[in-house]
C-alpha positions, -999 to 999 in steps of 0.1 A, spaced: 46 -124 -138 10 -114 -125 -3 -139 -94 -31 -164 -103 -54 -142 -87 -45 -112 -104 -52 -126 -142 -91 -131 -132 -95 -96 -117 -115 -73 -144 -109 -37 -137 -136 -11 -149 -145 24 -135 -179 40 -136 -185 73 -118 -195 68 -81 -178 35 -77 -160 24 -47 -128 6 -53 -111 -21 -29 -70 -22 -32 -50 -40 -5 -13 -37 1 7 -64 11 38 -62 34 67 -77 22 63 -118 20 35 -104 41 56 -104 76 30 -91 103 44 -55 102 14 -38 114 7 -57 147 40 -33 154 18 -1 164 44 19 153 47 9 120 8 10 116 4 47 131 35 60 103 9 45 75 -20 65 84 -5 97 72 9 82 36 -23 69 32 -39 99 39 -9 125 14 -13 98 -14 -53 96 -14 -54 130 -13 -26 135 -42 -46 115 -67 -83 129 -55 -94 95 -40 -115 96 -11 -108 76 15 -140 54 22 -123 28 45 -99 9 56 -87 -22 76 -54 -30 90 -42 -66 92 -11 -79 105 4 -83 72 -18 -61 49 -36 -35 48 -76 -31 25 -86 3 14 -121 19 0 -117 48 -17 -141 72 -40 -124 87 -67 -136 121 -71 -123 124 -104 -140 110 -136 -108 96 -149 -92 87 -116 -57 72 -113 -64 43 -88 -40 22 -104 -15 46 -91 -23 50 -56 -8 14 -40 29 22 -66 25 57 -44 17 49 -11 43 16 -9 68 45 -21 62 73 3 59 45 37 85 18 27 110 50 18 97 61 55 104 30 74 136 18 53 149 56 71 135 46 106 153 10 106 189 23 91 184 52 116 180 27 148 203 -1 133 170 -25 133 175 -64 126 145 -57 106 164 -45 79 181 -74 69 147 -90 67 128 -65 48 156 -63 20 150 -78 -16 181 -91 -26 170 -105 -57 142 -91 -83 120 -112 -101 126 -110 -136 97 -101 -158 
């Protein structure tokens, strides 16, 4: 079920548009005031913009999220696809990183439970 926000939010595309996207950490735990965990993001961000021919305008990185500018260079671009990729390629990244090291962190960061839609 879309968030309250998210119902009132008209997407649209015209050519030379900048779009703002923003990805939240899990129940939005402060995962980027961890340096490490911030610096492993840059690069995802960077393969997946780059994948889907978005240029990177911007970006901001908050302790639990992360907002993002980007130019597609594209006339149909597929900016609905770039948060579904980047979430993919990092949280596949630093699910690897936390088994690998026995982290606590796991146990924290696991969904036991999805939302049914």
């Amino acid at each position: 079920m879309p968030q309250p926000h998210q119902e009132s939010v008209r997407r649209c595309h015209e050519p030379g548009d900048v779009h703002e996207l923003t990805f939240s950490c899990y129940r939005r735990l402060p995962l980027f005031d961890q340096g490490d965990f911030r610096q492993r993001l840059s690069p995802h961000v960077d393969r997946a913009c780059g994948e889907l021919a978005l240029q990177l305008v911007a970006f901001v990185y908050m302790p639990g999220h992360l907002h993002l500018l980007v130019n597609p260079l594209l006339p149909q671009p597929q900016i609905d696809r770039l948060l579904a990729r980047l979430k993919r390629l990092y949280s596949a990244e630093i699910k690897r990183l936390l088994v690998a090291t026995r982290n606590s962190l796991l146990q924290r960061l696991t969904v036991r439970e999805r939302r049914k839609e």
